[in-house]
mmCIF entry with sequence, helices, sheets and N, C-alpha, C, O atoms, coordinates in Angstrom:
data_MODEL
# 
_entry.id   MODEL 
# 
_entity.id                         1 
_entity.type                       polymer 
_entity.pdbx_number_of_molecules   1 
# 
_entity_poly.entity_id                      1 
_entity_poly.type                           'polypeptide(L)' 
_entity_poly.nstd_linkage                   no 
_entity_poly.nstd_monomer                   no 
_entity_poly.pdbx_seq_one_letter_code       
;(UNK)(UNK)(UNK)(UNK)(UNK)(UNK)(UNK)(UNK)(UNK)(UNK)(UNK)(UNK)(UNK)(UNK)(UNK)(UNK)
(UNK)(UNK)(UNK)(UNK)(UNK)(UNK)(UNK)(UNK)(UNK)(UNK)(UNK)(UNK)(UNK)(UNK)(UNK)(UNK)
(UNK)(UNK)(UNK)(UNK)(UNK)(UNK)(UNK)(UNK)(UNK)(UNK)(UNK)(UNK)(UNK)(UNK)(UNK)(UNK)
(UNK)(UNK)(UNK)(UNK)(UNK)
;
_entity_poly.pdbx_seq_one_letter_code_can   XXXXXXXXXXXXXXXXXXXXXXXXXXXXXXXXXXXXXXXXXXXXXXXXXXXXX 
_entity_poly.pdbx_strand_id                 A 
# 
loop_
_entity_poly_seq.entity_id 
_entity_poly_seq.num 
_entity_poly_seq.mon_id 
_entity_poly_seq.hetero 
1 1  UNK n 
1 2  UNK n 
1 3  UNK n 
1 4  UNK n 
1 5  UNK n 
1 6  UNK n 
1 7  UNK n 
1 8  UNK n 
1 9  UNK n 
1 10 UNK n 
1 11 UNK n 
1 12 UNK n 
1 13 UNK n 
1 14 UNK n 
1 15 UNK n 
1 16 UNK n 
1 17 UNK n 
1 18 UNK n 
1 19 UNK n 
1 20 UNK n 
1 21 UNK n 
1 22 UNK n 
1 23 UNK n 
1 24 UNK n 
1 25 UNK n 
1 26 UNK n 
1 27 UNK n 
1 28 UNK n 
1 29 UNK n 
1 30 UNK n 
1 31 UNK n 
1 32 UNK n 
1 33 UNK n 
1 34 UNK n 
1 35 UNK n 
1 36 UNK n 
1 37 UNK n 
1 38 UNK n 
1 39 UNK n 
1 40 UNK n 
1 41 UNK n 
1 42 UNK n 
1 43 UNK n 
1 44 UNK n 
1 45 UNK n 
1 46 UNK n 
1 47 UNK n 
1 48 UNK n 
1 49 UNK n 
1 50 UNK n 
1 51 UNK n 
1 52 UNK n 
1 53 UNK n 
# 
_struct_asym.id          A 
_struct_asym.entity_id   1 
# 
loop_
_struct_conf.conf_type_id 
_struct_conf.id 
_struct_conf.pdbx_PDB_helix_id 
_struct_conf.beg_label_comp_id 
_struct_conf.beg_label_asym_id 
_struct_conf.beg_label_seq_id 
_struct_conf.pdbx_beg_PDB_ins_code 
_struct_conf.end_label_comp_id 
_struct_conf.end_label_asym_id 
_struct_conf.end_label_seq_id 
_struct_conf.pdbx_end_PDB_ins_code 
_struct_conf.beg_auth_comp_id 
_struct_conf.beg_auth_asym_id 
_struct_conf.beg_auth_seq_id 
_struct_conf.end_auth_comp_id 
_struct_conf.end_auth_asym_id 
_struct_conf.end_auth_seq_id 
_struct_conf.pdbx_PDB_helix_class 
_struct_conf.details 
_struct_conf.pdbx_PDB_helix_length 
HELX_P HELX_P1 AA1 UNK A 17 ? UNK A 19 ? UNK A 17 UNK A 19 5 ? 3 
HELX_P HELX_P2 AA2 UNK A 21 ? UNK A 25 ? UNK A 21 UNK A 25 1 ? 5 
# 
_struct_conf_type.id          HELX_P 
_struct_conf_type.criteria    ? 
_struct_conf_type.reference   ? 
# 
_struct_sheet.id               AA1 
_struct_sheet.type             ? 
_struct_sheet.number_strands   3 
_struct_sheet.details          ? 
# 
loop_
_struct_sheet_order.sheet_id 
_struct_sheet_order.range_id_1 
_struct_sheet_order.range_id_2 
_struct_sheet_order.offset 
_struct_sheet_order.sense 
AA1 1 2 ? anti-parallel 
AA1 2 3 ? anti-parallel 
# 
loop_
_struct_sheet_range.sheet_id 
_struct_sheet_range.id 
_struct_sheet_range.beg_label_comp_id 
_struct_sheet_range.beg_label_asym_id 
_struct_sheet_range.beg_label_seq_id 
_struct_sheet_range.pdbx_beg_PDB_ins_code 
_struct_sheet_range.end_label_comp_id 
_struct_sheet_range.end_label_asym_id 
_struct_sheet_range.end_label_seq_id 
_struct_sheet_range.pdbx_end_PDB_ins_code 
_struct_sheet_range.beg_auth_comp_id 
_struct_sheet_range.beg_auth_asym_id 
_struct_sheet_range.beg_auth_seq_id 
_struct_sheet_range.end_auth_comp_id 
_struct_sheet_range.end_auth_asym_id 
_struct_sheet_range.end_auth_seq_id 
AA1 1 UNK A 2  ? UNK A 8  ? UNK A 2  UNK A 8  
AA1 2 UNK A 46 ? UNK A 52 ? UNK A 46 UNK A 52 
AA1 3 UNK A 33 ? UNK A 36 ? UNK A 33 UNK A 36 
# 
loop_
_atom_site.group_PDB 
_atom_site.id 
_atom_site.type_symbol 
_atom_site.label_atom_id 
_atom_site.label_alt_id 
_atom_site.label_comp_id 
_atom_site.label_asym_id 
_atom_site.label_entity_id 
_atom_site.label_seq_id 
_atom_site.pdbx_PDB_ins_code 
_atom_site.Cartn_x 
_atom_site.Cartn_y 
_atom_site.Cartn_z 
_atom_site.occupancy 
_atom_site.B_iso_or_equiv 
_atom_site.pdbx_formal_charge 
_atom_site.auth_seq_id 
_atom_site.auth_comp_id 
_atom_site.auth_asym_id 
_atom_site.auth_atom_id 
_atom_site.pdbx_PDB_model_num 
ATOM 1   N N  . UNK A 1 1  ? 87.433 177.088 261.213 1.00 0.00 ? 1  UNK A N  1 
ATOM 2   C CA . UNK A 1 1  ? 86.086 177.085 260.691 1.00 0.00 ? 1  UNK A CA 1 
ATOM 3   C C  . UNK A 1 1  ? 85.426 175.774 261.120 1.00 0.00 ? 1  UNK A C  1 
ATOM 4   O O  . UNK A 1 1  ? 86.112 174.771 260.921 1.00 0.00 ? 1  UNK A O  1 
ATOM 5   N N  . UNK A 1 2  ? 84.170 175.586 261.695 1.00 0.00 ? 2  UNK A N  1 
ATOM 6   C CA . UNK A 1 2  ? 83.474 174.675 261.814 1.00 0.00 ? 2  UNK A CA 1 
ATOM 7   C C  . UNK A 1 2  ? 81.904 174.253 261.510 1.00 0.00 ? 2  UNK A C  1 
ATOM 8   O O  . UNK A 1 2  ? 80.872 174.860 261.796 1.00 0.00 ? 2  UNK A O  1 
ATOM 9   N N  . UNK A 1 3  ? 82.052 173.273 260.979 1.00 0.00 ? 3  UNK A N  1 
ATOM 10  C CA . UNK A 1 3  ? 80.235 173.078 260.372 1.00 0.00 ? 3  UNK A CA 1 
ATOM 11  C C  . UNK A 1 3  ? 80.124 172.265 260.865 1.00 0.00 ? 3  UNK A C  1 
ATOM 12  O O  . UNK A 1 3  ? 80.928 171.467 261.348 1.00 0.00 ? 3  UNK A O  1 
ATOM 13  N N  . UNK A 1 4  ? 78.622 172.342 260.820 1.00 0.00 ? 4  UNK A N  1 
ATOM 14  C CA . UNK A 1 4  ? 77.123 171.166 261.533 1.00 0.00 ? 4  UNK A CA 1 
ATOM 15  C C  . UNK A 1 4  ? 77.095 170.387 260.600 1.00 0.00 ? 4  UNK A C  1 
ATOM 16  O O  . UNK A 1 4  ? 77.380 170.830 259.487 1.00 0.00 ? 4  UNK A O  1 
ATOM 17  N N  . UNK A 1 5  ? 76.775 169.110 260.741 1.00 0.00 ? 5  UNK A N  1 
ATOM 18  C CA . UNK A 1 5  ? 75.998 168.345 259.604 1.00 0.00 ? 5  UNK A CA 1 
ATOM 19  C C  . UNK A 1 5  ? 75.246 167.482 260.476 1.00 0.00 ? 5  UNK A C  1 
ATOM 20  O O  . UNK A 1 5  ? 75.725 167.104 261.546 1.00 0.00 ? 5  UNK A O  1 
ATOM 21  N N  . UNK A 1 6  ? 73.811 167.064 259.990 1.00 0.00 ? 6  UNK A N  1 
ATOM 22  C CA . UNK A 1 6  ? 72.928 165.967 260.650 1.00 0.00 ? 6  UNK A CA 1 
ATOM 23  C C  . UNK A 1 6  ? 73.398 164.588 259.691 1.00 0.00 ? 6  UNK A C  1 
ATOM 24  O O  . UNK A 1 6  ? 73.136 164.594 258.488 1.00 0.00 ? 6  UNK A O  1 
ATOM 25  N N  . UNK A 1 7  ? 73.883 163.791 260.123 1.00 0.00 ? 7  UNK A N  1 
ATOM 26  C CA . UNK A 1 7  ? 73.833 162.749 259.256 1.00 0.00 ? 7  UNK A CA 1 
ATOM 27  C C  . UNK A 1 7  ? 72.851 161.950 259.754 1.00 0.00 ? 7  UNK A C  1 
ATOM 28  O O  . UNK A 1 7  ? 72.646 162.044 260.964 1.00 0.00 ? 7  UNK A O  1 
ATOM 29  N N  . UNK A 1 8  ? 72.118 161.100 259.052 1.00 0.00 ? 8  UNK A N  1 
ATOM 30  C CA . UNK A 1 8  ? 70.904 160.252 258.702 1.00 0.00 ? 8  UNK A CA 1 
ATOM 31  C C  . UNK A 1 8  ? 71.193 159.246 258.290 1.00 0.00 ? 8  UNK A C  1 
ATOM 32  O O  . UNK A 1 8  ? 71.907 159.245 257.287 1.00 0.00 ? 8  UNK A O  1 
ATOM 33  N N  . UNK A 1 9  ? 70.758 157.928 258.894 1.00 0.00 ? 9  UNK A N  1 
ATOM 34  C CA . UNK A 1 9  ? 70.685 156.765 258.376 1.00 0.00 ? 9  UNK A CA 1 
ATOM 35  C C  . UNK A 1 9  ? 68.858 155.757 257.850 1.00 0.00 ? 9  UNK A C  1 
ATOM 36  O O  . UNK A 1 9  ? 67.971 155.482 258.659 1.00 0.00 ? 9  UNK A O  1 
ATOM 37  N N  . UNK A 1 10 ? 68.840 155.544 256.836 1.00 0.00 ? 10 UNK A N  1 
ATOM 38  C CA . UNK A 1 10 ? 67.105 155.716 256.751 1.00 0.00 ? 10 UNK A CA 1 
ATOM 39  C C  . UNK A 1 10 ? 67.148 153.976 256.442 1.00 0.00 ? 10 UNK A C  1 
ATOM 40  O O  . UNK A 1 10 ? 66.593 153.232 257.250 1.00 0.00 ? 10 UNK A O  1 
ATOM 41  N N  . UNK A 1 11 ? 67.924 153.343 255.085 1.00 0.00 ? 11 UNK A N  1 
ATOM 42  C CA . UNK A 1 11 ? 68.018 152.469 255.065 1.00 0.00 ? 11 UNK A CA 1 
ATOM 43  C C  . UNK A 1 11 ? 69.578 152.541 254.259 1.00 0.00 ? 11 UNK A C  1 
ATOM 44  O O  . UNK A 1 11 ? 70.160 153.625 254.210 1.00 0.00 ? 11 UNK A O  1 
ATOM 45  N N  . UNK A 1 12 ? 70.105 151.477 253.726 1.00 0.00 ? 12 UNK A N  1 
ATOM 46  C CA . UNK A 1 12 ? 71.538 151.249 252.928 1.00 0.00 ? 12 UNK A CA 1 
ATOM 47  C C  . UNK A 1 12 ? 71.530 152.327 252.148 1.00 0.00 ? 12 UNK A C  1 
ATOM 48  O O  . UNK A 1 12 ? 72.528 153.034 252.012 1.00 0.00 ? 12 UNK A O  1 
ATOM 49  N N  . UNK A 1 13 ? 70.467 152.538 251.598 1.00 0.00 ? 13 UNK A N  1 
ATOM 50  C CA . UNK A 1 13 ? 70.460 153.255 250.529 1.00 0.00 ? 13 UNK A CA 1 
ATOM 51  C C  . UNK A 1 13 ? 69.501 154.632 250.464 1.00 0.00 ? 13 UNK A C  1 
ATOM 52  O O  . UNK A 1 13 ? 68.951 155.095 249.464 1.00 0.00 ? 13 UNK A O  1 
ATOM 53  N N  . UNK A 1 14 ? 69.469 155.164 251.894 1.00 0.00 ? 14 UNK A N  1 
ATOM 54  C CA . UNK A 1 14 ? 68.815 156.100 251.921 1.00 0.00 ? 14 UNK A CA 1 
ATOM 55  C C  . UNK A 1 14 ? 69.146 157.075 253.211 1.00 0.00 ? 14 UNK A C  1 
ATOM 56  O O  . UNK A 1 14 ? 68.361 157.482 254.068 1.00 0.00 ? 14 UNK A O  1 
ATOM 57  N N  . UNK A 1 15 ? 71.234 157.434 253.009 1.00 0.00 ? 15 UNK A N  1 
ATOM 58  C CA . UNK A 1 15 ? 71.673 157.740 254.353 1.00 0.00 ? 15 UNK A CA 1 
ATOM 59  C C  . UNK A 1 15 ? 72.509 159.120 253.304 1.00 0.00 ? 15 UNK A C  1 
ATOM 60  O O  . UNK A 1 15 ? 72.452 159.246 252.080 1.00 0.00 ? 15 UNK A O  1 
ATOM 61  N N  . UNK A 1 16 ? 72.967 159.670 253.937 1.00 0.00 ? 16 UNK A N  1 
ATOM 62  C CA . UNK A 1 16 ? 74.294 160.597 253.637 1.00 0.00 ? 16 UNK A CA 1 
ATOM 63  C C  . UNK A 1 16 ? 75.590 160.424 254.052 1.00 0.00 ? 16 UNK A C  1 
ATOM 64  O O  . UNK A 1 16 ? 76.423 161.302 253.829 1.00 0.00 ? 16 UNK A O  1 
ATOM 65  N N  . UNK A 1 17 ? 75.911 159.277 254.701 1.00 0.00 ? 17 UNK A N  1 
ATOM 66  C CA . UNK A 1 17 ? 77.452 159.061 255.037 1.00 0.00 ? 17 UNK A CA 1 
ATOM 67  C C  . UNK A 1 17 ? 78.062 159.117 253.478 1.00 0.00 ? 17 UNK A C  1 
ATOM 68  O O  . UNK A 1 17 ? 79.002 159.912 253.473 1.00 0.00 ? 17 UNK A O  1 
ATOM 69  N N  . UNK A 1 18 ? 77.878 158.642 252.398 1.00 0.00 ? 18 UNK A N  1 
ATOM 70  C CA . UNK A 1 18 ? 78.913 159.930 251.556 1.00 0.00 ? 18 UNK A CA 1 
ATOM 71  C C  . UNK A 1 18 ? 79.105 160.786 251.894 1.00 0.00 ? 18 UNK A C  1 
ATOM 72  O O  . UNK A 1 18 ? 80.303 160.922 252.143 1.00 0.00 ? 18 UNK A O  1 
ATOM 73  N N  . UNK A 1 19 ? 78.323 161.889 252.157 1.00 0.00 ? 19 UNK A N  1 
ATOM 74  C CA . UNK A 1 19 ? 78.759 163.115 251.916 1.00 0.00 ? 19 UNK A CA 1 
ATOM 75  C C  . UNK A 1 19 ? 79.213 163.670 253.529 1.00 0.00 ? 19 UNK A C  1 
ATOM 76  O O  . UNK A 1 19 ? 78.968 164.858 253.735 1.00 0.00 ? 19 UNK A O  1 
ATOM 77  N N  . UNK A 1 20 ? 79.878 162.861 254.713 1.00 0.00 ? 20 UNK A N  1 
ATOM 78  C CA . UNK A 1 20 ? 80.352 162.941 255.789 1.00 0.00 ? 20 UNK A CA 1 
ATOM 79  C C  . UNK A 1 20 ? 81.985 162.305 255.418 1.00 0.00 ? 20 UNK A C  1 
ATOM 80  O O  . UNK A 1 20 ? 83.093 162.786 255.657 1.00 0.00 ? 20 UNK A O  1 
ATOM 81  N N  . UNK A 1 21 ? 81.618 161.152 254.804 1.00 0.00 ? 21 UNK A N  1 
ATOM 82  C CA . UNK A 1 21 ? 83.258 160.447 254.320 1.00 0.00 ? 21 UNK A CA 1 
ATOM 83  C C  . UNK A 1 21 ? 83.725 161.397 253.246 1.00 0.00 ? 21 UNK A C  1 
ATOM 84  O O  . UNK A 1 21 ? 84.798 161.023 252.773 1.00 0.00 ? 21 UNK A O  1 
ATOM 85  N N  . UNK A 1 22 ? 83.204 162.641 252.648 1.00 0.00 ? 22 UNK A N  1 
ATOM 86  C CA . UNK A 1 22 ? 83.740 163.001 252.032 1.00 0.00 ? 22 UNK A CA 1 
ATOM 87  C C  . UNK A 1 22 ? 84.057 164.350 252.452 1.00 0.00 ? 22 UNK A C  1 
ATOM 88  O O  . UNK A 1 22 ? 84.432 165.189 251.633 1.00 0.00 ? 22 UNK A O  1 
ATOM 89  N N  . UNK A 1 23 ? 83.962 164.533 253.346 1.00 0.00 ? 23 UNK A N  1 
ATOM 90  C CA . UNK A 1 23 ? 84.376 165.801 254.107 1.00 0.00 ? 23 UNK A CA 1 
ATOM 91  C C  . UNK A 1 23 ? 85.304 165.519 254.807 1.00 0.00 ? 23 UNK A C  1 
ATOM 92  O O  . UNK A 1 23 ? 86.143 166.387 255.046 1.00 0.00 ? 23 UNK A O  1 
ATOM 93  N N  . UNK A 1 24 ? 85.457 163.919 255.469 1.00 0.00 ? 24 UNK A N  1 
ATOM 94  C CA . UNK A 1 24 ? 86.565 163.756 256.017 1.00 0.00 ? 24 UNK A CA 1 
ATOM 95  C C  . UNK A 1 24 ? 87.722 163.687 255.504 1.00 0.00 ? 24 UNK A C  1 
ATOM 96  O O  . UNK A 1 24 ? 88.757 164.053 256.061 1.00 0.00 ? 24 UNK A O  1 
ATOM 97  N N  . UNK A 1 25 ? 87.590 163.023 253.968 1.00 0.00 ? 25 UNK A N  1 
ATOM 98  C CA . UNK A 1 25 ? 88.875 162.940 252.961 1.00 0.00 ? 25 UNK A CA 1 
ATOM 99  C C  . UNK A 1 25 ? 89.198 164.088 253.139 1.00 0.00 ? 25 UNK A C  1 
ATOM 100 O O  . UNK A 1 25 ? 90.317 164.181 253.644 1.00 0.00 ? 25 UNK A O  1 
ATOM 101 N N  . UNK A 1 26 ? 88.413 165.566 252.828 1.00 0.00 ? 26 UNK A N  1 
ATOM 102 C CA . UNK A 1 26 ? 89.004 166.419 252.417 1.00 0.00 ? 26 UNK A CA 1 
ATOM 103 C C  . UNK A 1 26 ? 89.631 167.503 253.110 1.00 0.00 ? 26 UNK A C  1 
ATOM 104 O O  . UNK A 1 26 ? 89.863 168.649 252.725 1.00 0.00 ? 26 UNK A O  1 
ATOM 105 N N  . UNK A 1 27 ? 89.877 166.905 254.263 1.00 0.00 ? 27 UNK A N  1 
ATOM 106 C CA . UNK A 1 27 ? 90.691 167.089 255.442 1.00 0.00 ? 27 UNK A CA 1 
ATOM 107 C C  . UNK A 1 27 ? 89.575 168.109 256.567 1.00 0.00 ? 27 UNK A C  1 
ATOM 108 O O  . UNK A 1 27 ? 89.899 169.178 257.085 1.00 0.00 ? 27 UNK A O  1 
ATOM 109 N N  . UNK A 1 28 ? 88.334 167.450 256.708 1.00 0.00 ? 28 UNK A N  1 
ATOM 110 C CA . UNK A 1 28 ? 87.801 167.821 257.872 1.00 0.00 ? 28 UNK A CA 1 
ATOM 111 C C  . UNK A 1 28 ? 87.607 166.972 259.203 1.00 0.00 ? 28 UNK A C  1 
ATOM 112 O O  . UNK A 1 28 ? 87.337 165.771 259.235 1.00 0.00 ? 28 UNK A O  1 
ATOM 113 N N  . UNK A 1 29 ? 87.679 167.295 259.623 1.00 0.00 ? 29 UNK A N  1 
ATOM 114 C CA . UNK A 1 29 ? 88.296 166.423 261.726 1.00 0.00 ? 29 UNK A CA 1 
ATOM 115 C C  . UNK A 1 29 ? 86.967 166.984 262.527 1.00 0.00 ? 29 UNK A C  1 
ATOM 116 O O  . UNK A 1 29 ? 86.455 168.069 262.802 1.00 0.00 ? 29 UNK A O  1 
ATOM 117 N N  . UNK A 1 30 ? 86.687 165.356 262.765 1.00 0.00 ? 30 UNK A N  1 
ATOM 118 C CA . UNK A 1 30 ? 85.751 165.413 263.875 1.00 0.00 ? 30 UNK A CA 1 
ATOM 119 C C  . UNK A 1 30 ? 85.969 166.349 265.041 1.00 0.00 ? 30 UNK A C  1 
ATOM 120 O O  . UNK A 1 30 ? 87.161 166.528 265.293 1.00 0.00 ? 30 UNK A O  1 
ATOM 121 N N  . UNK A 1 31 ? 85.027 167.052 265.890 1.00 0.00 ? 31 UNK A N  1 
ATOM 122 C CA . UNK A 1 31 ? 84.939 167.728 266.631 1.00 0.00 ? 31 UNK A CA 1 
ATOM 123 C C  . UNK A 1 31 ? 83.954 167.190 268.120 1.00 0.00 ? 31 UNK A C  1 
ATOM 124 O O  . UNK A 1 31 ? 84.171 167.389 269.315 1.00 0.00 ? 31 UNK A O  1 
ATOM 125 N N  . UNK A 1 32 ? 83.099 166.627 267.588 1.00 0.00 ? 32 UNK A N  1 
ATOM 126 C CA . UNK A 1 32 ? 81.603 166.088 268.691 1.00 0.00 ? 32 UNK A CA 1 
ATOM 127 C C  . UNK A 1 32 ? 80.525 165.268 267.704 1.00 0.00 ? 32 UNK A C  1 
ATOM 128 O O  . UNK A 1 32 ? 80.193 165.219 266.519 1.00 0.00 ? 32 UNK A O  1 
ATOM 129 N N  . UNK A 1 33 ? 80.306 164.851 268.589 1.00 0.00 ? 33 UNK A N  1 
ATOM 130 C CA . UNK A 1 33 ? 78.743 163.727 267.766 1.00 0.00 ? 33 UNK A CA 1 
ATOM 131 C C  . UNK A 1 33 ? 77.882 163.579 268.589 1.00 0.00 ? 33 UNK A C  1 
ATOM 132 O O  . UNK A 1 33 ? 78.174 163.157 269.708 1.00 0.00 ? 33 UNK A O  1 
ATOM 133 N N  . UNK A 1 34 ? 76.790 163.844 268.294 1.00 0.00 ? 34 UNK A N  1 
ATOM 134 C CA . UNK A 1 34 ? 75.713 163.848 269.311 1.00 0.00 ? 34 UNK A CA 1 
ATOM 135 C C  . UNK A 1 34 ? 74.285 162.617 268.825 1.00 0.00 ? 34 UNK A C  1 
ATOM 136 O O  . UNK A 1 34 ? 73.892 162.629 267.659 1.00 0.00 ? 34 UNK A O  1 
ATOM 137 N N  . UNK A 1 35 ? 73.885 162.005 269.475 1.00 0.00 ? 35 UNK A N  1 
ATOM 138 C CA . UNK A 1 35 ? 72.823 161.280 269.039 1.00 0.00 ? 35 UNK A CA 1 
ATOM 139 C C  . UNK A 1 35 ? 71.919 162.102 269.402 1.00 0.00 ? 35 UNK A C  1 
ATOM 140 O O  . UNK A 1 35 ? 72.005 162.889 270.345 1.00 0.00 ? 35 UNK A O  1 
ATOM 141 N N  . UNK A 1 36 ? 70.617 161.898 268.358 1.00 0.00 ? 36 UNK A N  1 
ATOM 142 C CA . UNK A 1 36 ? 69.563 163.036 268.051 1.00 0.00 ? 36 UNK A CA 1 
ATOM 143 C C  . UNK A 1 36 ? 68.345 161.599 267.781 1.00 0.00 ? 36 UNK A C  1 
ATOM 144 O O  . UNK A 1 36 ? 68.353 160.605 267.056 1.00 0.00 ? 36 UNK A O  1 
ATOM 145 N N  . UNK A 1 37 ? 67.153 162.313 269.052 1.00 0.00 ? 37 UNK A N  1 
ATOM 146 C CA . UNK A 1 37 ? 66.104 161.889 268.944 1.00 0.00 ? 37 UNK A CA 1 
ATOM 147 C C  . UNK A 1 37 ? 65.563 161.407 267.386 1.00 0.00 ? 37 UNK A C  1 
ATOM 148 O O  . UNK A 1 37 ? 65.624 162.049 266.337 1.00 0.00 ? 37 UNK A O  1 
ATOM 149 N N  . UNK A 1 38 ? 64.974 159.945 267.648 1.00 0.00 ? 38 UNK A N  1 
ATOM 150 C CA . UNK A 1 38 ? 64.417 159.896 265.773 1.00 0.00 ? 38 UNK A CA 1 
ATOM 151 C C  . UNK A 1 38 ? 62.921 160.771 265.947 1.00 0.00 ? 38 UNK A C  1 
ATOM 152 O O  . UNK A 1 38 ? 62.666 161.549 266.867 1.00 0.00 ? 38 UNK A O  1 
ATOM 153 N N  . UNK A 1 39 ? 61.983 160.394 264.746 1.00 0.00 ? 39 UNK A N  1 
ATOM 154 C CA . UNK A 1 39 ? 60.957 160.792 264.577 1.00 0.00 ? 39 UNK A CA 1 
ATOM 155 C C  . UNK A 1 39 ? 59.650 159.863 264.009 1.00 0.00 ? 39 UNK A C  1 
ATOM 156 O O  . UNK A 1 39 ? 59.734 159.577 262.815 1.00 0.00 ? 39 UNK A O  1 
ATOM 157 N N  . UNK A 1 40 ? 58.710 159.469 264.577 1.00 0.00 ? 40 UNK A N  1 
ATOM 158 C CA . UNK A 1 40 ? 57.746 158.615 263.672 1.00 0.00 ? 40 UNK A CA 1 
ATOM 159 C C  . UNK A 1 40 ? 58.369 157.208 263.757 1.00 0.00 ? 40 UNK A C  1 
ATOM 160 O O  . UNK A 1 40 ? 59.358 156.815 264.375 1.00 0.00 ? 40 UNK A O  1 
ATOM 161 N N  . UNK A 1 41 ? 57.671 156.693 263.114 1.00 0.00 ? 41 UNK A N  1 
ATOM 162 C CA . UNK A 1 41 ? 57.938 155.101 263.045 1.00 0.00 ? 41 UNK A CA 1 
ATOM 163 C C  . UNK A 1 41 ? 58.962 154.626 262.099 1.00 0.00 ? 41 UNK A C  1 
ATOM 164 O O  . UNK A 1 41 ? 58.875 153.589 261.441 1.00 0.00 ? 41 UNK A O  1 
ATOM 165 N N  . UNK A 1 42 ? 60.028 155.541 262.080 1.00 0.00 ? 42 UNK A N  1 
ATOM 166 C CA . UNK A 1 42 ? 60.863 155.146 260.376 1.00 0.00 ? 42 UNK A CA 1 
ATOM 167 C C  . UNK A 1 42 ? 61.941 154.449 260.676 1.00 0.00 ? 42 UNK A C  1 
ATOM 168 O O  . UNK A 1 42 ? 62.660 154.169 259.717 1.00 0.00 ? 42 UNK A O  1 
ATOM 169 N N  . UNK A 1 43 ? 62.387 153.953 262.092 1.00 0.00 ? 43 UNK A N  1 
ATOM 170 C CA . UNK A 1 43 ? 63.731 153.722 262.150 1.00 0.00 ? 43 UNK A CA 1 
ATOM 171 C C  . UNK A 1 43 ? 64.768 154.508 261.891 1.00 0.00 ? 43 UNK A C  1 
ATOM 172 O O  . UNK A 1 43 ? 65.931 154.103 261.895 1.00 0.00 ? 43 UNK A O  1 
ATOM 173 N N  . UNK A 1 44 ? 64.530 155.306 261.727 1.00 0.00 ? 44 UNK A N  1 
ATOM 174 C CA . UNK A 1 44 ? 65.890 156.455 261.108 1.00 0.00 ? 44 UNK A CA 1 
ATOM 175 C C  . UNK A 1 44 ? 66.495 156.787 262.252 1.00 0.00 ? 44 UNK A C  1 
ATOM 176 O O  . UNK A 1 44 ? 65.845 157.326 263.148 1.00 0.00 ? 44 UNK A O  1 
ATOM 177 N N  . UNK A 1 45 ? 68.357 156.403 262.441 1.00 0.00 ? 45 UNK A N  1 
ATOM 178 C CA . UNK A 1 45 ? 68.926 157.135 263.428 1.00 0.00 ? 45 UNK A CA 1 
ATOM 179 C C  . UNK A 1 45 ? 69.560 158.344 262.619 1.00 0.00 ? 45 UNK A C  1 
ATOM 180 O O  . UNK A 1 45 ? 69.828 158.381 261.419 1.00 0.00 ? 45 UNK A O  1 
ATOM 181 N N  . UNK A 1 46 ? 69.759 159.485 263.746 1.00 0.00 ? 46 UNK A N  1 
ATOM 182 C CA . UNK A 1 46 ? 69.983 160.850 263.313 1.00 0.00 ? 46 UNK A CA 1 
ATOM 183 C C  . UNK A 1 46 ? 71.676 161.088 264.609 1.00 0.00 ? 46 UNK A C  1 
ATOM 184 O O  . UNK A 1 46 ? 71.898 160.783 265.781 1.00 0.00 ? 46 UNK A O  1 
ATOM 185 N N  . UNK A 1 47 ? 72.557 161.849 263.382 1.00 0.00 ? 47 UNK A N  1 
ATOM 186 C CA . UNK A 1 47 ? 73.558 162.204 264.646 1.00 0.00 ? 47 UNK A CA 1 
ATOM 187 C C  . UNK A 1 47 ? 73.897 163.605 264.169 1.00 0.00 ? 47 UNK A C  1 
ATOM 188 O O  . UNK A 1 47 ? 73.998 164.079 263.038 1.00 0.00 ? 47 UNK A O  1 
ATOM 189 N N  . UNK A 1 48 ? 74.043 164.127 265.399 1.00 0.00 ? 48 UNK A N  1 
ATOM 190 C CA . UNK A 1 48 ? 74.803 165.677 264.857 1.00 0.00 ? 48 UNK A CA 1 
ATOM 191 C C  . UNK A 1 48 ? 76.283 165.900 264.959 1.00 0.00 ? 48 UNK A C  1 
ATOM 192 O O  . UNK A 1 48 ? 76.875 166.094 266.021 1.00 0.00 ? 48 UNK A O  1 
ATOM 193 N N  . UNK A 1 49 ? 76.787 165.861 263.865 1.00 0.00 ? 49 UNK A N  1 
ATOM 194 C CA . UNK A 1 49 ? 78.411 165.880 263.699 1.00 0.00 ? 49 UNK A CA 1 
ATOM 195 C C  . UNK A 1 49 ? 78.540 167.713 263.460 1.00 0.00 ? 49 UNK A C  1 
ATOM 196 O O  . UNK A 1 49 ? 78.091 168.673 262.834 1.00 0.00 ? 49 UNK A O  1 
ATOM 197 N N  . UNK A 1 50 ? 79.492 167.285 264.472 1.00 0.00 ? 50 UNK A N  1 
ATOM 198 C CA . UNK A 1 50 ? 80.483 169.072 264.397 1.00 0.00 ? 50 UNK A CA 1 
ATOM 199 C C  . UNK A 1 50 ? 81.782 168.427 263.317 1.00 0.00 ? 50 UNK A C  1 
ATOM 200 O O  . UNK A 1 50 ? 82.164 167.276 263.103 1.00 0.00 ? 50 UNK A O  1 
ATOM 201 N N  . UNK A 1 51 ? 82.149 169.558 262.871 1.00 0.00 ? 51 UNK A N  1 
ATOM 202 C CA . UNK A 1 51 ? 83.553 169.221 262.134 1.00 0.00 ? 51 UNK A CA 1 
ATOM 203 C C  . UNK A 1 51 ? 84.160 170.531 262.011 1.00 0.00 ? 51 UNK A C  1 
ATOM 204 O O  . UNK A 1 51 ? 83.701 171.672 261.981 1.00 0.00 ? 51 UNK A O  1 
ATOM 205 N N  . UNK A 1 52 ? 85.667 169.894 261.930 1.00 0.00 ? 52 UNK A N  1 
ATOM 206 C CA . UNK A 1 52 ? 86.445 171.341 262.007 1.00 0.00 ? 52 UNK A CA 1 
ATOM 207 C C  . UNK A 1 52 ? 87.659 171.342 260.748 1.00 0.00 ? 52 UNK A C  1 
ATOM 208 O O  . UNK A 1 52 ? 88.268 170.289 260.560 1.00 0.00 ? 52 UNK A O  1 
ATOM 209 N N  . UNK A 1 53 ? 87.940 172.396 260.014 1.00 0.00 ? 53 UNK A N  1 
ATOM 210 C CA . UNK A 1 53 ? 89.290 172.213 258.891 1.00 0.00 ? 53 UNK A CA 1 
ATOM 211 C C  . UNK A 1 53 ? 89.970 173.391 259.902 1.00 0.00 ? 53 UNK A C  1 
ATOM 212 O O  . UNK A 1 53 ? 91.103 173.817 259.678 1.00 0.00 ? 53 UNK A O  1 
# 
């Protein structure tokens, strides 16, 4: 089985790597990572993680 996730970095406190470190605990394995165009003036980097259990 494999899922997408966009993870987002906006500022310290305005990312989702929780909820990527917590998919990894729970025994999901990187697959690919892709860097993804930002948008607007926000600084926000964007990556597209594959993952596989």
């Amino acid at each position: 089985m494999q899922k997408a996730i966009v993870v987002y970095f906006l500022t310290e406190k305005k990312n989702n790597l929780e909820e990527l470190n917590e998919l990894l605990n729970t025994g999901w394995k990187l697959v690919s990572q892709s860097a993804m165009g930002g948008g607007g003036g926000n600084n926000a980097v964007y990556s597209l993680v594959i993952l596989e259990k």
